[in-house]
Z-matrix of the N, CA and C atoms (Angstrom, degrees):
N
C 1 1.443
C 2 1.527 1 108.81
N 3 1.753 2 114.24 1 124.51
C 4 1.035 3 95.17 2 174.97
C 5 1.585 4 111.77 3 -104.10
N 6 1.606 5 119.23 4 170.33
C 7 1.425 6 113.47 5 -162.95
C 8 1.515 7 80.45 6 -124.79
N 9 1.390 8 109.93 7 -174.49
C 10 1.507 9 144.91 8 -139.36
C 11 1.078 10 120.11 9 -155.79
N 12 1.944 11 136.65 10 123.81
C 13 1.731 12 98.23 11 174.02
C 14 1.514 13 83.69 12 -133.35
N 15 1.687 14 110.18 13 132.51
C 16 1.925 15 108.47 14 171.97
C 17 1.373 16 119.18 15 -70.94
N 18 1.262 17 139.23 16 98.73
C 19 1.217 18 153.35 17 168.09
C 20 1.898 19 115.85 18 -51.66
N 21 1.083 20 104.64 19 -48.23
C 22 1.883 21 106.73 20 -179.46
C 23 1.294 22 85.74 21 87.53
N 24 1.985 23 92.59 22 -129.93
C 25 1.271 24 98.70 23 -156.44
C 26 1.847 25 111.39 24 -100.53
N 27 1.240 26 93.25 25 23.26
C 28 1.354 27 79.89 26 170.54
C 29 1.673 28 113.94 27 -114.90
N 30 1.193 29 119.35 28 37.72
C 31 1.173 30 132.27 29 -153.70
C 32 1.526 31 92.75 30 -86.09
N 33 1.109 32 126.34 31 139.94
C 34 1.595 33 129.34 32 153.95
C 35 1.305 34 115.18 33 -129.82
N 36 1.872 35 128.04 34 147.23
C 37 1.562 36 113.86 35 169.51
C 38 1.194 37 120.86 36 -66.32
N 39 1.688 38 147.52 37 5.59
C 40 0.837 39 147.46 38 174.73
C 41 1.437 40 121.18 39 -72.80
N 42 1.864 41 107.06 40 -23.99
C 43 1.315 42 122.19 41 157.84
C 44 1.653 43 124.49 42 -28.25
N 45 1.313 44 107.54 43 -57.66
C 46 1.491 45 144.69 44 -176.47
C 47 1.599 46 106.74 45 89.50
N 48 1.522 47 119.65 46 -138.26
C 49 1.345 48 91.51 47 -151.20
C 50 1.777 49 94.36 48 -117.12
N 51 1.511 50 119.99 49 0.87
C 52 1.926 51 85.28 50 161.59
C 53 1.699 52 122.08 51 -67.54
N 54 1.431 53 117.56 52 2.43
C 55 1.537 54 96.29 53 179.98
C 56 1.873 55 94.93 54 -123.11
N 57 1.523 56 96.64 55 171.12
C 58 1.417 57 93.38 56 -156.39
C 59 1.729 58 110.71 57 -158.97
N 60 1.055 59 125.98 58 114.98
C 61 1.688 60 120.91 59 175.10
C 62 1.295 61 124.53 60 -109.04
N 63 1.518 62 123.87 61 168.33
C 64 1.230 63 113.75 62 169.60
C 65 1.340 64 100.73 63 -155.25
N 66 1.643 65 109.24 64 157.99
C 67 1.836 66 126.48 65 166.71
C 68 1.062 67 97.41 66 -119.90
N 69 1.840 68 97.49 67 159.56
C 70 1.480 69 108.46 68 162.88
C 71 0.970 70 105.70 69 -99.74
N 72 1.720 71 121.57 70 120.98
C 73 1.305 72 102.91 71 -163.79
C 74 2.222 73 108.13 72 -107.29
N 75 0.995 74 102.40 73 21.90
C 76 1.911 75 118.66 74 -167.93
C 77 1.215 76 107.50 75 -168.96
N 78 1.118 77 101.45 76 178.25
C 79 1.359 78 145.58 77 171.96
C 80 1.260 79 114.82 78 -135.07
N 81 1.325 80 139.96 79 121.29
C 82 1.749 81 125.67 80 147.88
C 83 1.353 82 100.43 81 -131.84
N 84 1.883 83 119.99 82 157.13
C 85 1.083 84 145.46 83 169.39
C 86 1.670 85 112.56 84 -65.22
N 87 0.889 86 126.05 85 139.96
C 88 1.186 87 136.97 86 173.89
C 89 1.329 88 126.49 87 -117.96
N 90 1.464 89 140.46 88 69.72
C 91 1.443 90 139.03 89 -168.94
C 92 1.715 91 108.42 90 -63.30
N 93 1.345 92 133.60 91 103.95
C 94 1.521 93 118.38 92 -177.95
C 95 1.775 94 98.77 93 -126.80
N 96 1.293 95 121.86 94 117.99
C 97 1.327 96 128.18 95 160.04
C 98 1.588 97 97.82 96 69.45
N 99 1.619 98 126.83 97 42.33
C 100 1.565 99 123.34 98 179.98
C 101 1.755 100 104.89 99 72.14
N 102 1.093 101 113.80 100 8.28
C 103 1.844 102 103.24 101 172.22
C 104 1.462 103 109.44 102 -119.22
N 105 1.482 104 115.79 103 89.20
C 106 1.506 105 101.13 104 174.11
C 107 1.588 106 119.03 105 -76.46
N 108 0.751 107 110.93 106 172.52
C 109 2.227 108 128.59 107 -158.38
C 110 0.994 109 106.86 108 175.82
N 111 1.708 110 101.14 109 133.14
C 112 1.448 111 115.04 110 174.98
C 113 1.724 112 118.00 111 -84.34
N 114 1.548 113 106.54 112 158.91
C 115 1.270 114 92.76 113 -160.61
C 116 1.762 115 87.16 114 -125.92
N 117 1.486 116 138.27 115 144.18
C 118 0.880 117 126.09 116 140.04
C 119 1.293 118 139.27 117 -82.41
N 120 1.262 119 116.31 118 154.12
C 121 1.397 120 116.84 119 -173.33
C 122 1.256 121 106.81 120 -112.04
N 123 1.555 122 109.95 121 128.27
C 124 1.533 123 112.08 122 -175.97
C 125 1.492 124 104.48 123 -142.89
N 126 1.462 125 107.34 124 142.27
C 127 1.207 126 129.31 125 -169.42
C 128 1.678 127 107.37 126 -113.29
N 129 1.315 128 109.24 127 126.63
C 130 1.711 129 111.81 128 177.72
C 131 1.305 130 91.77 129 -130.66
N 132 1.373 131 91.60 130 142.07
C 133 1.727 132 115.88 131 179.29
C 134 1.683 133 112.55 132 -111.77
N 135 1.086 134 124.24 133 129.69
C 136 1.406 135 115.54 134 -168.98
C 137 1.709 136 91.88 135 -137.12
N 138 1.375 137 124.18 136 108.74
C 139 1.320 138 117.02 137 158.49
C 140 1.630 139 98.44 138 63.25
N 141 0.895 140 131.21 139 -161.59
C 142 1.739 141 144.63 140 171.20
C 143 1.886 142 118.89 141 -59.76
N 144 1.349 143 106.76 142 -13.79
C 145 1.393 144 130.21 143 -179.91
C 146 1.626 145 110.44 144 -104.20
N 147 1.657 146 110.29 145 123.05
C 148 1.306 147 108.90 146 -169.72
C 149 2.043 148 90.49 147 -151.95
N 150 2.021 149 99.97 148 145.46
C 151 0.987 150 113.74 149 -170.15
C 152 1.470 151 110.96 150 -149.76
N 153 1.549 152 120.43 151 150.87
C 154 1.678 153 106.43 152 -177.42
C 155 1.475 154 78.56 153 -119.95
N 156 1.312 155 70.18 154 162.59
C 157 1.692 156 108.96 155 -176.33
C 158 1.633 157 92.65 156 -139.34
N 159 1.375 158 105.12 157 138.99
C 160 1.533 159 127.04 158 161.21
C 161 1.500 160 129.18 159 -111.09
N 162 1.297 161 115.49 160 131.42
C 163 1.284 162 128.79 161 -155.51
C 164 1.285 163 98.38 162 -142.66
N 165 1.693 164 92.61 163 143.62
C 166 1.219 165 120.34 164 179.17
C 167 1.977 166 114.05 165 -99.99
N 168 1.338 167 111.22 166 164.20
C 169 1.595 168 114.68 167 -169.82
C 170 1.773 169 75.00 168 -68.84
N 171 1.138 170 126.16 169 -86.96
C 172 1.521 171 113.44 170 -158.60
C 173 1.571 172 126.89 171 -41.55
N 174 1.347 173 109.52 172 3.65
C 175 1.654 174 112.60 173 172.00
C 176 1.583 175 117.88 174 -92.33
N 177 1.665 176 96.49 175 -29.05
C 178 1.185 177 97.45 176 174.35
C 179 1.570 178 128.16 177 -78.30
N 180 1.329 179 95.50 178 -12.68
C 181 1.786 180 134.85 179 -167.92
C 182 1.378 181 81.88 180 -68.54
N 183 1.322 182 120.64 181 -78.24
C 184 1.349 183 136.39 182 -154.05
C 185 1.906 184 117.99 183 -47.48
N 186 1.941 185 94.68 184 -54.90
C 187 1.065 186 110.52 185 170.52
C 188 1.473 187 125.44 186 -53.79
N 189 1.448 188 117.92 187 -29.77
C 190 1.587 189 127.85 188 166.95
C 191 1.482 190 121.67 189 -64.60
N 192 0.953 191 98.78 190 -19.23
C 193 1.855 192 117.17 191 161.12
C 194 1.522 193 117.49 192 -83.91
N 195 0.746 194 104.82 193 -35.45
C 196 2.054 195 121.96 194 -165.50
C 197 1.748 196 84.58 195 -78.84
N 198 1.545 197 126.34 196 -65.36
C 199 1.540 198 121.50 197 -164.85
C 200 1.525 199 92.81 198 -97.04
N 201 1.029 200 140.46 199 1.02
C 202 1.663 201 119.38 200 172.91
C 203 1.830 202 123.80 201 -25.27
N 204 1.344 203 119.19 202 96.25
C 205 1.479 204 132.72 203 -177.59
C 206 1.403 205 100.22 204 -73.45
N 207 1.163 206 133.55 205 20.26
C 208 1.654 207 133.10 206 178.20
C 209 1.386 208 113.69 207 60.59
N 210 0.987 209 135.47 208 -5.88
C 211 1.664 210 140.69 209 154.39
C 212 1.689 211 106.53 210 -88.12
N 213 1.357 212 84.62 211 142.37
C 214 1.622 213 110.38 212 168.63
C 215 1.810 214 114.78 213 -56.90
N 216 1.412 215 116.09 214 101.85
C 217 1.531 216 132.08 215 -164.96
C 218 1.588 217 102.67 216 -94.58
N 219 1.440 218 134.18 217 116.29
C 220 1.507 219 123.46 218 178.69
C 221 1.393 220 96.59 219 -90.08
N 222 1.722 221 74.46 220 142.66
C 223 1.669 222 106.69 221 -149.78
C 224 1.641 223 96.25 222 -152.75
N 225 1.450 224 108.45 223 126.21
C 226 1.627 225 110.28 224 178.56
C 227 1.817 226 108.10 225 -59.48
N 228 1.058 227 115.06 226 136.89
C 229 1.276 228 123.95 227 168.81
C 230 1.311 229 116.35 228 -58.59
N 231 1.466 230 117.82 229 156.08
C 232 1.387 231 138.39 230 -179.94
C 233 1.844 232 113.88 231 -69.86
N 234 0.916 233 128.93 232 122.58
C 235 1.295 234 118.64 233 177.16
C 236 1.589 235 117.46 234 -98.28
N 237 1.102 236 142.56 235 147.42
C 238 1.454 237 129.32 236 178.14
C 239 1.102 238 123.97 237 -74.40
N 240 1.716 239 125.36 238 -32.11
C 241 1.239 240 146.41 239 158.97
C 242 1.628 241 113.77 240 -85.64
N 243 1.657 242 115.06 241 149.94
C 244 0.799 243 125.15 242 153.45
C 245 1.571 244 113.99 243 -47.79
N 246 1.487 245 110.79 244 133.81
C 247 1.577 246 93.83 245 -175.21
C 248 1.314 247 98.08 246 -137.30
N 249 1.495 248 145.96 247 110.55
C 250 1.246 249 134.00 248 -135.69
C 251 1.917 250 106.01 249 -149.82
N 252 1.774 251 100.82 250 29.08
C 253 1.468 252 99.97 251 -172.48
C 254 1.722 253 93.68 252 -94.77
N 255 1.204 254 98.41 253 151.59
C 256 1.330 255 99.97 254 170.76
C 257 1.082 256 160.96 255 -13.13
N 258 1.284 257 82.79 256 -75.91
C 259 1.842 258 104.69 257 158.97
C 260 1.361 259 124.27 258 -49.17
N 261 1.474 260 100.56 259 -68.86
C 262 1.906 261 99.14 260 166.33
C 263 1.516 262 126.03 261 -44.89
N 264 1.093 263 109.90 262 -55.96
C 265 1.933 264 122.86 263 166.15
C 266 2.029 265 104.99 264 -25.05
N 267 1.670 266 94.98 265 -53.32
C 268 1.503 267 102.80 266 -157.57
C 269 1.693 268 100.30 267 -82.81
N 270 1.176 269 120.80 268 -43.26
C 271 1.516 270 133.78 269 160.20
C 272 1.710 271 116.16 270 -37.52
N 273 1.549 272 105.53 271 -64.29
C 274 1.456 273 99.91 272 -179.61
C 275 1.817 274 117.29 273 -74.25
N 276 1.251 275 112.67 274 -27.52
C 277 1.101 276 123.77 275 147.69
C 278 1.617 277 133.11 276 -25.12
N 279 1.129 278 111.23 277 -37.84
C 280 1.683 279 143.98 278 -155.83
C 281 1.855 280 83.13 279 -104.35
N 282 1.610 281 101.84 280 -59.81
C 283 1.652 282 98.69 281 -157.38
C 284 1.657 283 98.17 282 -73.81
N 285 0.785 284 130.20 283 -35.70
C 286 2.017 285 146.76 284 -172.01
C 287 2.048 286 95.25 285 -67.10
N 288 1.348 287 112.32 286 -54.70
C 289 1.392 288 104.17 287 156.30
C 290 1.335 289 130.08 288 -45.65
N 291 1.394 290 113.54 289 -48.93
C 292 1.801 291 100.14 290 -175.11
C 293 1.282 292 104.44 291 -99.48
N 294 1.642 293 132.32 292 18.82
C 295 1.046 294 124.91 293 165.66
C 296 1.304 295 120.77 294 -83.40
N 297 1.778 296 109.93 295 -30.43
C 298 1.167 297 123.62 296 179.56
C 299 1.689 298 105.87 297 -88.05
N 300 1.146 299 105.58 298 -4.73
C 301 1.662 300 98.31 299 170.50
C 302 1.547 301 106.85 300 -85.18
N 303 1.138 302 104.80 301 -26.77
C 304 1.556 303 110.27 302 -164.61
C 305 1.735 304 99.00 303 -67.54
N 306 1.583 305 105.83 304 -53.48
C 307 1.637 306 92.51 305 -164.40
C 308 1.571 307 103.06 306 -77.47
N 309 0.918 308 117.12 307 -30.64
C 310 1.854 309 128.90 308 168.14
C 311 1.519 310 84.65 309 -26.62
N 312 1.904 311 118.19 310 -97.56
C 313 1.137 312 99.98 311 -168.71
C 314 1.221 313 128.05 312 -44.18
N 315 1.436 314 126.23 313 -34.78
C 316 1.556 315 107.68 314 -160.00
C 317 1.611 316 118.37 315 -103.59
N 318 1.385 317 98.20 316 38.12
C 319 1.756 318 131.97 317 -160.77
C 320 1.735 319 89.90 318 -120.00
N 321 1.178 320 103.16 319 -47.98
C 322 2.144 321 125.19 320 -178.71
C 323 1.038 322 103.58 321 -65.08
N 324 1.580 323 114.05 322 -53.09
C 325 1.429 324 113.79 323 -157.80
C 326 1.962 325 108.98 324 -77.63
N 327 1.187 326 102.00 325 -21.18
C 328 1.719 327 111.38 326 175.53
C 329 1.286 328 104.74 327 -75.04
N 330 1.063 329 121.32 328 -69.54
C 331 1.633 330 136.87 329 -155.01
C 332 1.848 331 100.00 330 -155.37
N 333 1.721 332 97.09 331 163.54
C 334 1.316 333 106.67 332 175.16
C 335 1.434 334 121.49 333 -64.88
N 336 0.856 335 163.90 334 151.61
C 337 1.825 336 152.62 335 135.85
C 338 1.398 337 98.92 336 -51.33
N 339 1.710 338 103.92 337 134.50
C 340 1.315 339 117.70 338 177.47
C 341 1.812 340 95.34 339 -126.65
N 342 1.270 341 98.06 340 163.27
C 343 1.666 342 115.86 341 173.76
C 344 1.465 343 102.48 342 -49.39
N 345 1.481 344 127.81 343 -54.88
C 346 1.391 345 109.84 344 179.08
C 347 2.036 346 133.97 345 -61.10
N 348 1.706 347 76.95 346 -5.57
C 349 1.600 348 82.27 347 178.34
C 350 1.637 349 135.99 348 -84.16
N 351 1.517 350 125.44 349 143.14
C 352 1.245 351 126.97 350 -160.93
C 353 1.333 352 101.07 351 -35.66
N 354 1.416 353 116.57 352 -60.22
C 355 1.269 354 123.10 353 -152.46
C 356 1.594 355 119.28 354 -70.51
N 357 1.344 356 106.04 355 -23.67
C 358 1.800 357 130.78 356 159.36
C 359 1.395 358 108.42 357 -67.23
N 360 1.026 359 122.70 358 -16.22
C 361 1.462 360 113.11 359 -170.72
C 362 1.813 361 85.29 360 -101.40
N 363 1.082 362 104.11 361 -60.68
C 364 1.802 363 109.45 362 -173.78
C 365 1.454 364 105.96 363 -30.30
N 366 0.992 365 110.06 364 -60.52
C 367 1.630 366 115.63 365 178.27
C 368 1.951 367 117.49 366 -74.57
N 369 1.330 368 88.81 367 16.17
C 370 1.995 369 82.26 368 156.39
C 371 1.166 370 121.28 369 -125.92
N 372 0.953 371 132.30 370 169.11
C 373 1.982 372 145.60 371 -154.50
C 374 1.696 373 73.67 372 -83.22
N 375 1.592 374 103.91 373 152.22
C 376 1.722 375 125.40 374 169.67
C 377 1.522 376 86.80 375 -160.01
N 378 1.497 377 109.35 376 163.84
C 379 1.235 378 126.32 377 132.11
C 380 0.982 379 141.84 378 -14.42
N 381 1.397 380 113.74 379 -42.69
C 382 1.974 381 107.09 380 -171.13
C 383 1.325 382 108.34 381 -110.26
N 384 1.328 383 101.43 382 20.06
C 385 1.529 384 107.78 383 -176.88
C 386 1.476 385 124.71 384 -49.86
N 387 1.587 386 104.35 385 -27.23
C 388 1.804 387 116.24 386 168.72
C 389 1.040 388 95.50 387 -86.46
């Protein structure tokens, strides 16, 4: 089993590759079959090896269920509509970042992250990534 440790911002590749960070570094729209959705763009750095992965608001949705620590986690709210103006995009963007910093650390601070873990998997390229 290999393990993992989230660094943030003090991450450097000189680490090598058990420790590992990431930003969100965008937003872009995605029009697919008449349903546009925003997509984030996220960048993870692992050691000298680095990859984005794109994510959707409902992946991150999902994942807040998957690590739920039984305390109340701030977390941008659900909207009923697609809501795709700027500002909000760049705002929830902002809040979806320190949410995932938050359980990152307190994912570190328990135990290591290993490859079998939710949050290891969240952060790799799949298929349904659109």
């Amino acid at each position: 089993m290999v393990a993992y440790t989230y660094l943030g911002k003090d991450f450097s590749n000189r680490f090598g590759i058990n420790f590992f960070t990431f930003t969100i570094d965008s937003v872009s729209i995605k029009d697919i079959c008449c349903d546009p959705h925003a997509l984030y763009i996220i960048t993870v750095k692992q050691g000298k090896n680095s990859w984005i992965v794109n994510k959707r608001y409902k992946d991150f949705f999902a994942l807040k269920y998957d690590v739920e620590y039984g305390e109340d986690m701030e977390f941008p709210a659900k909207t009923w509509f697609h809501c795709l103006d700027p500002t909000f995009l760049e705002n929830r963007k902002e809040q979806l970042s320190s949410f995932l910093q938050l359980i990152l650390h307190k994912h570190s601070a328990n135990n290591y992250i290993t490859e079998e873990s939710t949050i290891w998997k969240f952060l790799q390229n799949n298929d349904d990534d659109l």
